[in-house]
N, C-alpha and C positions, 0 to 999 in steps of 0.2 A: 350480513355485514351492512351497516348502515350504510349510505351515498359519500357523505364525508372520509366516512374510515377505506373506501373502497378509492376515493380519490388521493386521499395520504397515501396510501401504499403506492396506486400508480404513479403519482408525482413522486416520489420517493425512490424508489425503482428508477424512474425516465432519467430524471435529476443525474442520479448518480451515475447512471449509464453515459450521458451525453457529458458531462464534467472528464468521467476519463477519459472519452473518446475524443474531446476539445484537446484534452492537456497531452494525450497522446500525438492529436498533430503537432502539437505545438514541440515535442520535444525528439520528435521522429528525426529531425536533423542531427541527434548527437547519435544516431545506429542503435537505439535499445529497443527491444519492443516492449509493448506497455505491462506486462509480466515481469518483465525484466526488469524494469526499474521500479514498479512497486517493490518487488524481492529487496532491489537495495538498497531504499526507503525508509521499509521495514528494519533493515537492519541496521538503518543507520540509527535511528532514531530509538531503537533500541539500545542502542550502545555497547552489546556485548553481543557474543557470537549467539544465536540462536541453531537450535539442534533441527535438523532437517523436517523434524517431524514438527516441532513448535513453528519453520517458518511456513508448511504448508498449513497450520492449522488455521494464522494469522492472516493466510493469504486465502482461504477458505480455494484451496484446493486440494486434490487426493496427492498419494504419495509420488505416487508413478509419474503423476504431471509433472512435482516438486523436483521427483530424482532428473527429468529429463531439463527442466527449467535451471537447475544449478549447476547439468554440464556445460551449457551453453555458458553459463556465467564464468567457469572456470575455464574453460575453453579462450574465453574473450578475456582470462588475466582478470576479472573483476572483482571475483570470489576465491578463498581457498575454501577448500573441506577441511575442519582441525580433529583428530579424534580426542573423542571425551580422554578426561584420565584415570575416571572411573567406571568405563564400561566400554570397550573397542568396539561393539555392534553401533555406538551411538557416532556416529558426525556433527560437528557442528559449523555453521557457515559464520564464516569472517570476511570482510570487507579487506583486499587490499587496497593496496597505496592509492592506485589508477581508480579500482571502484569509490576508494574515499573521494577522488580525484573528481571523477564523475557525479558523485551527491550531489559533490558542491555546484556543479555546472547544471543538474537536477534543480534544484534549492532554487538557482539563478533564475531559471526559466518559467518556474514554477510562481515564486512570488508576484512578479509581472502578470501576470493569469490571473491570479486568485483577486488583485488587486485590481485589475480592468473589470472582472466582473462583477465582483462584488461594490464595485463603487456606488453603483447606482438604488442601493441598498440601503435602507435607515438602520443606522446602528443599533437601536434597540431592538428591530422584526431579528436582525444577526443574532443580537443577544438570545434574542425568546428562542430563534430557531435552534440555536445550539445547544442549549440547555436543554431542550426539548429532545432532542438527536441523544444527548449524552443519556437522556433517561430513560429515553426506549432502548438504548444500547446496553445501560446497567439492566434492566426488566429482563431485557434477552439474556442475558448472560446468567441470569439466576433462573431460570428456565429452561438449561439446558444443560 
């Protein structure tokens, strides 16, 4: 691996690491941990129930983590489990009221963030970087 390609990854990797673990203090005040609110994130912005196994695949974790991650959600009223109505072995997770409730207050937190960091930012490197992101992320996915 060339010097360059061996520094994208680790900047890439760090980036992303330190971006969750910033937004994670930063939203530690409303009681979610930061699994937790990715999961309701995920589904929000999804907009329809997604099946236990679609949200850990999105959340690139194993099931078992998944299963123990959306009792806690249900437990805390955030989530229900809905069963499919073509298949009873399948669950699928919904967002209630209080977890919609919660997004929003997500959403809240979240923009302020994105917005204090990135300011400092030229909007065309935003541009390049994004597009860039989106394309390694199509490559990946046809690659696997």
């Amino acid at each position: 691996m060339s010097g360059i390609e061996e520094r994208f990854a680790a900047a890439l990797h760090s980036t992303a690491r330190a971006w969750r673990q910033a937004l994670d203090r930063r939203l530690r005040h409303l009681g979610i941990s930061q699994a937790g609110w990715l999961a309701i994130a995920v589904v929000a912005k999804v907009g329809r129930p997604l099946s236990q196994s679609e949200l850990a695949d999105r959340l690139g974790v194993e099931g078992a983590t998944m299963v123990a991650m959306i009792d806690r959600l249900v437990k805390a009223q955030l989530v229900i489990r809905v069963p499919s109505s073509h298949d009873r072995r399948i669950k699928h997770i919904a967002l209630t009221d209080t977890g919609t409730r919660l997004y929003g207050q997500l959403r809240a937190e979240a923009e302020p963030f994105r917005r204090e960091i990135l300011a400092n930012v030229a909007p065309a490197s935003l541009q390049a970087a994004t597009e860039l992101l989106e394309q390694l992320l199509a490559l990946i996915e046809t690659h696997t």
